[in-house]
C-alpha positions in Angstrom: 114.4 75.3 90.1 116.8 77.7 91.3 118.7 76.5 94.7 117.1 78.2 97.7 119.8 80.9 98.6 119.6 84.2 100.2 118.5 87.1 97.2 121.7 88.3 97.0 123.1 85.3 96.5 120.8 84.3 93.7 121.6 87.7 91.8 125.5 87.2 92.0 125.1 83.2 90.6 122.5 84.3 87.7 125.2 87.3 87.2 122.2 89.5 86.9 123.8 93.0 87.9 125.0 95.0 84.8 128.3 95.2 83.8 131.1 97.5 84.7 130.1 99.4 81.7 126.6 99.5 82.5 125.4 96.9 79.8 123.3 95.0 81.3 124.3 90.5 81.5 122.6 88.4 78.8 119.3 86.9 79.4 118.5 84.1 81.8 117.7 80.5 80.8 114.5 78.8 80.0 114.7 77.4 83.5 115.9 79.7 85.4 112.9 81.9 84.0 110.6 79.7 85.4 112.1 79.3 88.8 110.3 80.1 92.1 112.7 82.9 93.0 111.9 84.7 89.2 107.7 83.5 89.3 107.4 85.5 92.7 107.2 88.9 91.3 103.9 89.9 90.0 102.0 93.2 89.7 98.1 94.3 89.3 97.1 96.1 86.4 94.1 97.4 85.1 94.1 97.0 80.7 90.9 99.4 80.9 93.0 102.3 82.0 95.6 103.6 79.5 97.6 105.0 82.5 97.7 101.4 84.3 98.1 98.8 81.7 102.1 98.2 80.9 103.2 96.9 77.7 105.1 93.4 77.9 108.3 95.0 77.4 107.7 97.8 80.3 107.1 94.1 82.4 109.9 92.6 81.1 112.2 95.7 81.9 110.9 95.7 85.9 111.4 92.2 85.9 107.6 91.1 86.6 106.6 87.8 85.8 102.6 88.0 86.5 100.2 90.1 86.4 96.8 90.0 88.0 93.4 92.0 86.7 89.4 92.1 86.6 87.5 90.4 84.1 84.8 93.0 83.7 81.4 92.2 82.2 81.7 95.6 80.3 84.7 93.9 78.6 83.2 91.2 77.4 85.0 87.9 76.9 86.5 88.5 73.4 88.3 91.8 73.9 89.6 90.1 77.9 90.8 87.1 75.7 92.8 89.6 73.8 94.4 91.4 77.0 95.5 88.4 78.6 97.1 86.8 75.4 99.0 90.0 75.0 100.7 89.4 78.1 100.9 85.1 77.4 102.4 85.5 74.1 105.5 87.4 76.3 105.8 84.8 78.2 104.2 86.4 81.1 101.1 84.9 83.2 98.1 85.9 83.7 95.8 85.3 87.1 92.7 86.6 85.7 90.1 87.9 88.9 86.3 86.5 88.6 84.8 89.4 91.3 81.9 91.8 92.0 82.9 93.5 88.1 82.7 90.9 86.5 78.4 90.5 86.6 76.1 93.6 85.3 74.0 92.6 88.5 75.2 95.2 91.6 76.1 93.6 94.6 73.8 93.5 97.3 74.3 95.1 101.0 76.7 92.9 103.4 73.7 92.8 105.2 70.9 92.2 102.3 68.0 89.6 102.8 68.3 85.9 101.8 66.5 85.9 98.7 68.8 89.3 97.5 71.7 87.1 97.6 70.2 83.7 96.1 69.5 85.6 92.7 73.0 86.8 93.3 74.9 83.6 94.1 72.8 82.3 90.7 74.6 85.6 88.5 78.1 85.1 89.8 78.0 81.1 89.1 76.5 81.9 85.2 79.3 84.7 85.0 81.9 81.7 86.1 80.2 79.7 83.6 80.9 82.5 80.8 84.6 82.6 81.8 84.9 78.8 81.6 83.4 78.6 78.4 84.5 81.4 76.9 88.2 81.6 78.4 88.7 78.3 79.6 92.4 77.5 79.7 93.9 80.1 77.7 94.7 82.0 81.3 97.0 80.3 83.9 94.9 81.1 87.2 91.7 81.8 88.4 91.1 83.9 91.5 87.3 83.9 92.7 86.4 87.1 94.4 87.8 89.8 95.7 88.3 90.7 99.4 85.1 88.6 100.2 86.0 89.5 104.2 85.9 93.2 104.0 83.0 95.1 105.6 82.3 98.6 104.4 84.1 101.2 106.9 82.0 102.2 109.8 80.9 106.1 110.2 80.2 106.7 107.1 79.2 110.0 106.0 75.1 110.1 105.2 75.4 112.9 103.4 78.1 111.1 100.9 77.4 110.3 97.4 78.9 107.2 96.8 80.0 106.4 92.7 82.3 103.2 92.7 82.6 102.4 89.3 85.7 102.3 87.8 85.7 105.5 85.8 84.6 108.0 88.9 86.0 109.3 92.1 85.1 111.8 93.7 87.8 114.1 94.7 90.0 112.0 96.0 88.3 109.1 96.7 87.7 109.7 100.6 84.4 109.8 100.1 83.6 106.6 97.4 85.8 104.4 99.4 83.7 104.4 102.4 80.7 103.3 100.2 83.2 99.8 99.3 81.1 96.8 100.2 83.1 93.5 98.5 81.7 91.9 101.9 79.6 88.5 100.9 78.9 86.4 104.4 80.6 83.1 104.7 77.7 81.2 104.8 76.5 82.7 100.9 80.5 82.9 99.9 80.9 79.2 100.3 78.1 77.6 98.6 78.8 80.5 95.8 82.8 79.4 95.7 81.5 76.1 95.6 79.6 76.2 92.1 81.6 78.9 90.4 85.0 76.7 91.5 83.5 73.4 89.5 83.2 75.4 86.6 86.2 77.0 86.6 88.0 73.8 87.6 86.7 71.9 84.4 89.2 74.2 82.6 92.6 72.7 84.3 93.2 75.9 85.6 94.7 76.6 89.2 91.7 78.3 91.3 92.8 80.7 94.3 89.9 81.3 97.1 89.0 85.2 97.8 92.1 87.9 97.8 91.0 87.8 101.7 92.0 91.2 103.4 90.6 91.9 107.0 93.3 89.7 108.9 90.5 87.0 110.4 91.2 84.0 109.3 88.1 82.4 111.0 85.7 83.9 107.6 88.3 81.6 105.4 87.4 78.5 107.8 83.7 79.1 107.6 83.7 79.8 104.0 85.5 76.4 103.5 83.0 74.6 105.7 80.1 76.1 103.9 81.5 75.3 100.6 82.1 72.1 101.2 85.3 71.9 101.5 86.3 73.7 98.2 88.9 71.1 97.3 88.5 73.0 93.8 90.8 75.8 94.8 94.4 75.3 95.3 95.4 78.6 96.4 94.2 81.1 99.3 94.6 84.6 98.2 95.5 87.1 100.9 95.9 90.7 100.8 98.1 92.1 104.2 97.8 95.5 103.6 99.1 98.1 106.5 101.8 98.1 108.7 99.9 96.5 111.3 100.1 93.1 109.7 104.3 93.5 109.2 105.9 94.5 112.4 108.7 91.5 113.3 107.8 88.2 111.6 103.8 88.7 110.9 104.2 88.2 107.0 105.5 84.6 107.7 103.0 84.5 110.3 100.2 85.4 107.2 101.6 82.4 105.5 101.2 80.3 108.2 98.2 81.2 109.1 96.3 81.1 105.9 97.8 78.1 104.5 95.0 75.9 105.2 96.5 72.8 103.2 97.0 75.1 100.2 99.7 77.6 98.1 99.1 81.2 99.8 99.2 83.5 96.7 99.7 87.8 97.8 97.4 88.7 95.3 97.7 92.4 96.8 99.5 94.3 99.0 101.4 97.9 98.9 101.5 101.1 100.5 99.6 104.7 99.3 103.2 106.6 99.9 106.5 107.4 98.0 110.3 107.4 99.1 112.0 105.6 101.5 109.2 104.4 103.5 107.4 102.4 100.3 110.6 101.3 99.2 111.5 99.8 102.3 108.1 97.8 103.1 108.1 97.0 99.2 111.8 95.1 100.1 111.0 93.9 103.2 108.4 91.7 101.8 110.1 89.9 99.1 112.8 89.6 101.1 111.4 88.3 103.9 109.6 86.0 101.3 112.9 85.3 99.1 115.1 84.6 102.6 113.1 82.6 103.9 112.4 80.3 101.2 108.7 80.4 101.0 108.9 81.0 97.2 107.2 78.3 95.3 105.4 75.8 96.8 104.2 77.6 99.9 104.0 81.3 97.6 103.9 81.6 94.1 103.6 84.8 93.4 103.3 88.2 95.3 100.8 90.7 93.2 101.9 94.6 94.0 99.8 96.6 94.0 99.9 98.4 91.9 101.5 99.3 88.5 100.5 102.7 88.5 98.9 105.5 90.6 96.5 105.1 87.8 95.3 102.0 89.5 94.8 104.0 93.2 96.5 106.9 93.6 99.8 106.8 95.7 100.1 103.1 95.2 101.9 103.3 92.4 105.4 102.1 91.2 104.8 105.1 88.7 102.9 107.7 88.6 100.2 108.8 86.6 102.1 109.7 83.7 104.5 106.6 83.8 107.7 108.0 86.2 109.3 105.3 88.2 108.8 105.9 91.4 110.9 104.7 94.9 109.4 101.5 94.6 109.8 100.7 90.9 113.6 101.5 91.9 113.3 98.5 95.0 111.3 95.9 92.8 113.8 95.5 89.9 116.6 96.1 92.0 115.6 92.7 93.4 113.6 91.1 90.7 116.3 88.9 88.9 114.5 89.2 85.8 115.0 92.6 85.8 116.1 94.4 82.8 114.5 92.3 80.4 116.3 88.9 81.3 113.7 86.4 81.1 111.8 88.8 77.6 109.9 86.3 75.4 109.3 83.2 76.0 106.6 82.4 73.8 105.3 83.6 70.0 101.6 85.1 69.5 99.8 82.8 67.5 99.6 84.2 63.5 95.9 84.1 63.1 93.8 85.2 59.8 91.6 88.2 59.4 88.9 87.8 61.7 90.6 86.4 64.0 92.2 85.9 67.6 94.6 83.7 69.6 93.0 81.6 72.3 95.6 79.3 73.8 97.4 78.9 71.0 94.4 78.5 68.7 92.6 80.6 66.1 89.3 81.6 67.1 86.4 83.7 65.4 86.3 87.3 66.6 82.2 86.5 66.1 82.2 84.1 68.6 79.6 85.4 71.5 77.6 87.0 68.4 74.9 84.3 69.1 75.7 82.5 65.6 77.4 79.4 65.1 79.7 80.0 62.4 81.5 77.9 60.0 84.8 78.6 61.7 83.6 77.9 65.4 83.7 74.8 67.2 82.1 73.5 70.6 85.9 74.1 71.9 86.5 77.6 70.4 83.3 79.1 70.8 81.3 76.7 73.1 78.9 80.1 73.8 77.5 80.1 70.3 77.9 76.4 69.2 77.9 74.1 73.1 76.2 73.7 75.6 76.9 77.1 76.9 74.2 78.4 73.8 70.9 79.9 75.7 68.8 77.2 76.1 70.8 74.7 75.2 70.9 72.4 78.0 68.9 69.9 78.1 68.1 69.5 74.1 70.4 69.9 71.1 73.3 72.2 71.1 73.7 74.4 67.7 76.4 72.4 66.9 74.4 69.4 66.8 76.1 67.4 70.1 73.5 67.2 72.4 73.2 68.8 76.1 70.7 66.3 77.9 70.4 64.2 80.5 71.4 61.0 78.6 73.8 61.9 75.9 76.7 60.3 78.3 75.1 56.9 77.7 74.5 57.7 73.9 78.1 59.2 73.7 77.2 61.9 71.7 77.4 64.7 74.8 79.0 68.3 73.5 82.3 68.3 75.4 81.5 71.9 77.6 78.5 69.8 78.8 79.3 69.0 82.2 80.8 72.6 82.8 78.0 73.9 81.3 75.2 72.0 82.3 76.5 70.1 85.4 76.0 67.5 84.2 
């Protein structure tokens, strides 16, 4: 870990700045890579959009260190294994967001009847169960949700024809967004965070709770009481959008506020503007952050959002066709990995035809074609050959380890069968 010093400080010790010829210093040390002050800088991205989906070395030259995005049911687990190992191979992590995308079932209404939301607590904890399985560890944080707090705007226009998938807007948006519902009450929220964290917990990954957004706290509360107590999740995820949240000291005030025993991780925040204005509120908040030593234990990471105006437009640190904007300009003028200092940091693993890297081990690019093949294991494909098969729990898995109720006792249990099965 890097001492706790004022930013300007830490750039002038790593010697960061480029040279009086403009050649930039040589690259930072394993450690100092992996430092609180360097981990803190992260951005969204979206790997379905060519316009918001960076290469490692675009990263690497902006001096990000995460980056956060959507597992999407319409990307299926193979090609979303792909994505985040093309970022892990660079040596940059991956918080991988388990939300609203990432089931084929459509959300119900904030305000939908109990039985709506029991089928749907019962999709979003088998979707869990696919990432777990499927994913597992090869990802180095889970974020459940997305902006679980937010009610759909009020006044909405009736006459509005609302499309809020991914590939349409209308116009400009104005009139989609007010048809944005992530809302899920506390008292559903918990019990769901509950079941989808074990699952996701069997992995050994860090879980963060909800990417919560509307500023009240007291949802968090109720959604931990509900749950349980959802020990599982290590993290809160906060998103303090609007300048409402940062007159005087009310970003530390954030942290304080949703701490709740746990890391706080800004999994978004940003501004829909350009120019001084962005660039300033994008500096104010990792400074504040930096200076005040919050990086690390009590922060991890602050996501941007986001890469591009792709993502939303305006909120960009480039635009649609890939310009740096103001605030590419403020985040790598304070990122010390800027410039491609802390590039690398880990090899893609060579795999054969047919094949893809999973945390650093080959697996089939059949696996989730419902066969157990020669070259798939419980561990690399537990979907085809586990306890994650269809029907599996409760009998015999294709792999021939069993699934049921007493295969502890006979020691013979597949080893995704308690994340698969409860069991």
């Amino acid at each position: 870990m890097l001492p706790r010093a004022p930013l300007f400080v830490l750039l002038l010790a790593c010697d960061c700045g480029p040279g009086a010829d403009g050649a930039q210093s040589a690259t930072m040390s394993t450690e100092e890579c992996a430092s609180p002050e360097v981990a803190l800088f992260g951005v969204n991205i979206d790997p379905k959009n060519p316009t918001a989906s960076p290469t490692p070395a675009q990263l690497d030259e902006l001096g990000v260190r995460w980056v956060r995005f959507v597992y999407r049911a319409g990307t299926g687990v193979a090609a979303t294994v792909r994505q985040i190992e093309r970022y892990r191979a660079a040596g940059i992590k991956v918080l991988l967001n388990v939300n609203y995308e990432s089931l084929t079932l459509p959300k119900p209404a904030h305000d939908a009847p109990a039985d709506e939301w029991g089928r749907y607590v019962a999709a979003v904890v088998a979707a869990a169960r696919d990432v777990a399985i499927g994913i597992g560890s090869g990802v180095d944080a889970y974020e459940l949700w997305n902006e679980p707090d937010q009610l759909p705007e009020e006044g909405q226009d009736p006459t509005c024809a609302c499309d809020i998938t991914p590939d349409h807007c209308d116009d400009d948006c104005g009139c989609d967004y007010q048809c944005y519902d992530p809302f899920v009450p506390p008292f559903y929220f918990g019990p769901m965070a509950a079941q989808a964290g074990a699952l996701l917990a069997a992995t050994g990954v860090p879980l963060v709770l909800g990417g919560f957004s509307s500023g009240q706290p007291g949802y968090v509360t109720n959604s931990i009481a509900t749950g349980g107590g959802l020990a599982d999740y290590t993290g809160i995820g906060v998103h303090p959008y609007g300048a409402d949240w940062l007159p005087g000291s009310s970003l530390v005030k954030t942290f304080s506020t949703y701490r709740f025993d746990r890391q706080v991780w800004v999994t978004e925040i940003g501004l829909p503007a350009d120019g001084p204005e962005a660039a300033e509120y994008l500096d104010h908040i990792y400074r504040a952050t930096l200076d005040g030593g919050y990086a690390g234990d009590a922060v991890p990471v602050i996501f941007w959002f986001a890469w591009s105006d792709g993502n939303r437009p305006g909120f960009g640190l480039v635009d649609v066709d890939g310009v740096p904007k103001a605030t590419y300009a403020a985040f790598q003028a304070l990122a010390p990995a800027a410039h491609g200092r802390c590039s690398g940091g880990g090899q893609a693993t060579a795999c054969g035809s047919g094949q893809h890297p999973v945390g650093g081990t080959c697996v089939s690019d059949s696996c989730g074609d419902g066969t157990c093949a020669a070259d798939e294991t419980v561990e690399s494909c537990g979907v085809d050959c586990g306890c994650a098969a269809p029907t599996a729990c409760s009998t015999v898995a294709p792999f021939g380890c069993w699934c049921d109720a007493t295969c502890a006792e006979r020691g013979d249990c597949c080893s995704d069968y308690a994340a698969a099965c409860g069991g």
